[in-house]
C-alpha positions in Angstrom: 67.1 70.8 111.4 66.4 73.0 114.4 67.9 71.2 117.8 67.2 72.2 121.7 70.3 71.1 123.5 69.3 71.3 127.1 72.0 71.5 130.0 74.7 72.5 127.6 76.5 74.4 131.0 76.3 72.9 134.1 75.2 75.0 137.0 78.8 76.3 138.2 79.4 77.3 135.0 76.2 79.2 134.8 77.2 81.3 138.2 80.7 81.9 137.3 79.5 83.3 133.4 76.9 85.3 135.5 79.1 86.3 137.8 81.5 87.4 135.1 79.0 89.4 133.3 77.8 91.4 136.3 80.1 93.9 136.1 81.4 93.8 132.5 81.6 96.4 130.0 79.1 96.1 127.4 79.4 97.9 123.8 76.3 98.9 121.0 75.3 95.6 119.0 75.0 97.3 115.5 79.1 97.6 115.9 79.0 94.2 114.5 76.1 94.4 112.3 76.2 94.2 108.3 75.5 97.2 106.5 71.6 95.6 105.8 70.7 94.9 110.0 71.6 97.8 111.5 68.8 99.1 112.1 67.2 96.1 113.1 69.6 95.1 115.9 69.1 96.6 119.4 70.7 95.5 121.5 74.1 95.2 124.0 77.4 93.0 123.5 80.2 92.1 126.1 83.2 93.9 124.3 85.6 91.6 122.7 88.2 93.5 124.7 87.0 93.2 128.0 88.9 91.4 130.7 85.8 89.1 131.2 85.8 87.9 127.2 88.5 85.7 127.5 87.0 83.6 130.9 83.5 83.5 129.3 84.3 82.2 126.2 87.0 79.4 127.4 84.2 78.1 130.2 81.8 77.7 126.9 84.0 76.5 124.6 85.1 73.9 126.9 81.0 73.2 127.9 80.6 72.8 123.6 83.9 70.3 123.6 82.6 68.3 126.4 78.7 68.2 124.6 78.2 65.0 123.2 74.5 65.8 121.1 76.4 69.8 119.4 79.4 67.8 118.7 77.2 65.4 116.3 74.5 67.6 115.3 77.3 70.6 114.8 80.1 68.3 113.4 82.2 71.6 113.6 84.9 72.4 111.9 85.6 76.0 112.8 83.5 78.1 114.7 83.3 82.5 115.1 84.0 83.9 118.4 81.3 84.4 120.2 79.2 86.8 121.0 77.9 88.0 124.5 74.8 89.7 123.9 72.5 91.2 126.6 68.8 92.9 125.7 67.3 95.0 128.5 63.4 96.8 128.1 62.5 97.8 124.4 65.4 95.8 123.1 65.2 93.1 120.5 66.6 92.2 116.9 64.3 92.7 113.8 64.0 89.7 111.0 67.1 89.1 109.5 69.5 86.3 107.3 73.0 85.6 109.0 76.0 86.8 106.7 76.9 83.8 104.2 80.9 84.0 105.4 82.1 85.8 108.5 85.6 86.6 109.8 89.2 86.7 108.2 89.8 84.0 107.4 86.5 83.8 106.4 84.1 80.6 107.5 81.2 79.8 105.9 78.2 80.2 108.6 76.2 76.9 108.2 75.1 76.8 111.4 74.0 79.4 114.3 73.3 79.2 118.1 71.8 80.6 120.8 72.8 79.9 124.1 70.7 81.2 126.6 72.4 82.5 130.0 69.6 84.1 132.1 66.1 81.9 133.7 63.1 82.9 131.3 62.0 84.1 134.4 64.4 86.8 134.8 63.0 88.8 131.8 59.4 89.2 129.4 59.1 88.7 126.0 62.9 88.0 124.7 61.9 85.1 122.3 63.9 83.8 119.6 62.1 83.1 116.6 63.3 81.3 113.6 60.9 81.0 110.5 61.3 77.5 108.8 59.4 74.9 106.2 57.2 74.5 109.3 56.4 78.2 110.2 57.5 80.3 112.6 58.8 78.7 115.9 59.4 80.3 119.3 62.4 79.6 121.7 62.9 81.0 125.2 64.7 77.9 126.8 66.0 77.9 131.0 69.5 79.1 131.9 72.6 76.8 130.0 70.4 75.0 127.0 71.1 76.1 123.2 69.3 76.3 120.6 71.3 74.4 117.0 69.6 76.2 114.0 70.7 76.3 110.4 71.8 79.9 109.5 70.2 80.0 106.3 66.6 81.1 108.2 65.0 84.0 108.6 65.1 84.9 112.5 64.4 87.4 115.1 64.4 88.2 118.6 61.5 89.4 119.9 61.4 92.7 121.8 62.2 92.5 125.9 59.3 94.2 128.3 60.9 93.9 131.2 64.1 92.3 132.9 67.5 91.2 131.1 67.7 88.9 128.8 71.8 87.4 128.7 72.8 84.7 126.2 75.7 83.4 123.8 75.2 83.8 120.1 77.7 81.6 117.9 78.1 80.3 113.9 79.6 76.9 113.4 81.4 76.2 109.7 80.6 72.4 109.6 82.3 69.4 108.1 79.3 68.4 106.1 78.3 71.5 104.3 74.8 69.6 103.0 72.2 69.9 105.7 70.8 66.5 104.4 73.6 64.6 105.1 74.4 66.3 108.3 71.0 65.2 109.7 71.2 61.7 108.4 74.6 61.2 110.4 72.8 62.7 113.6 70.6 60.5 113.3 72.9 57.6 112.6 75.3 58.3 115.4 72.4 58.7 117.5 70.8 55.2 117.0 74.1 53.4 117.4 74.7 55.6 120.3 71.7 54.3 121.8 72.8 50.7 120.9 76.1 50.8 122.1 74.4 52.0 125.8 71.7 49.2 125.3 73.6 46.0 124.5 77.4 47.1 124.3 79.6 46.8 121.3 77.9 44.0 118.9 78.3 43.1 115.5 74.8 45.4 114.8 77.1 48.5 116.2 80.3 47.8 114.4 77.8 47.5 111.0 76.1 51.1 111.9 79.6 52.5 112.7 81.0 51.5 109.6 78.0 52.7 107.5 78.4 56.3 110.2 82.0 56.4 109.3 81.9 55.7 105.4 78.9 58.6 104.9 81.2 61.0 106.8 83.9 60.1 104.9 82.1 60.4 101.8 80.6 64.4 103.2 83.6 65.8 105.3 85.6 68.9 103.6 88.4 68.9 105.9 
């Protein structure tokens, strides 16, 4: 299930992120690349280190917290820290599989992001394609929307002729490991989401939320 969250950041938070990476140090991507991408992945990162890492991330995290469709789609449990990534002219990322486990402790990568930072308009080429059952499909999406894609795919980002292209890349350890499921509660908390605004709480809501909250029950590794 591949999801286009759109207005994931409001504006301000758009400006001050911008704002923040202006004048930020930026460090070689293949530092944190397996062994197996290195050679693949071109591009620039916002060092973990830098003054401007801390800011950054709380303004997102807080934007992800506050984000009604990634906290049902995601239904996160943990999450890596995330990554600031900028690709200038001739930069991209070749095809590649996201690690299985990342970090100490480690966290099972179920899920993976992009969160775009910069207007498509500010740079050329740039796209991020992720090869599914369907084939491969293209995502360049406007300043503060995300792209929700399982982490099992093949993906790449295509190469950047011109301009910057700024965005936040993420992995999310879920509470329902089986993509199935996860999909089948989205789409269950979305329906009775869209009833509750319709006709308020009814006994048709309290029976979907029950049925929501059992499946979960049944799925979540906590």
């Amino acid at each position: 299930m591949i999801i286009c969250i759109g207005e994931v950041l409001a504006a301000d938070a758009l400006h001050e992120i911008a704002s923040l990476l202006e004048d930020a140090s930026f460090i070689e991507g293949r530092s944190t690349a397996g062994w197996a991408v290195r050679d693949v992945k071109h591009n620039l990162q916002l060092s973990a280190k830098a003054p401007q890492h801390a800011r950054a991330t709380e303004i997102v995290r807080a934007a992800f917290k506050g984000n009604a469709t990634f906290q049902s789609a995601a239904l996160p449990r943990a999450q890596t820290p995330l990554l600031f990534s900028r690709s200038e002219a001739g930069m991209g990322y070749g095809a590649h599989v996201d690690n299985a486990v990342m970090g100490d402790p480690p966290l099972r990568t179920d899920l993976a992001f992009t969160l775009f930072l910069s207007s498509p308009a500010a740079y050329d080429g740039g796209e991020l394609v992720i090869d599914d059952a369907g084939g491969e499909q293209e995502f360049k999406l406007p300043g503060g929307s995300m792209v929700l894609y399982p982490a099992t795919t093949l993906h790449r980002v295509e190469p950047v002729r011109s301009g910057r292209r700024n965005v936040v890349a993420g992995w999310v350890q879920s509470l329902v490991r089986d993509p199935r499921a996860r999909e089948m509660l989205f789409d269950l908390d979305r329906t009775r989401r869209a009833l509750f605004e319709r006709d308020g709480k009814s006994e048709q809501f309290d029976l979907l939320t029950k049925t929501y909250s059992n499946l979960l029950r049944m799925f979540a590794e906590t």
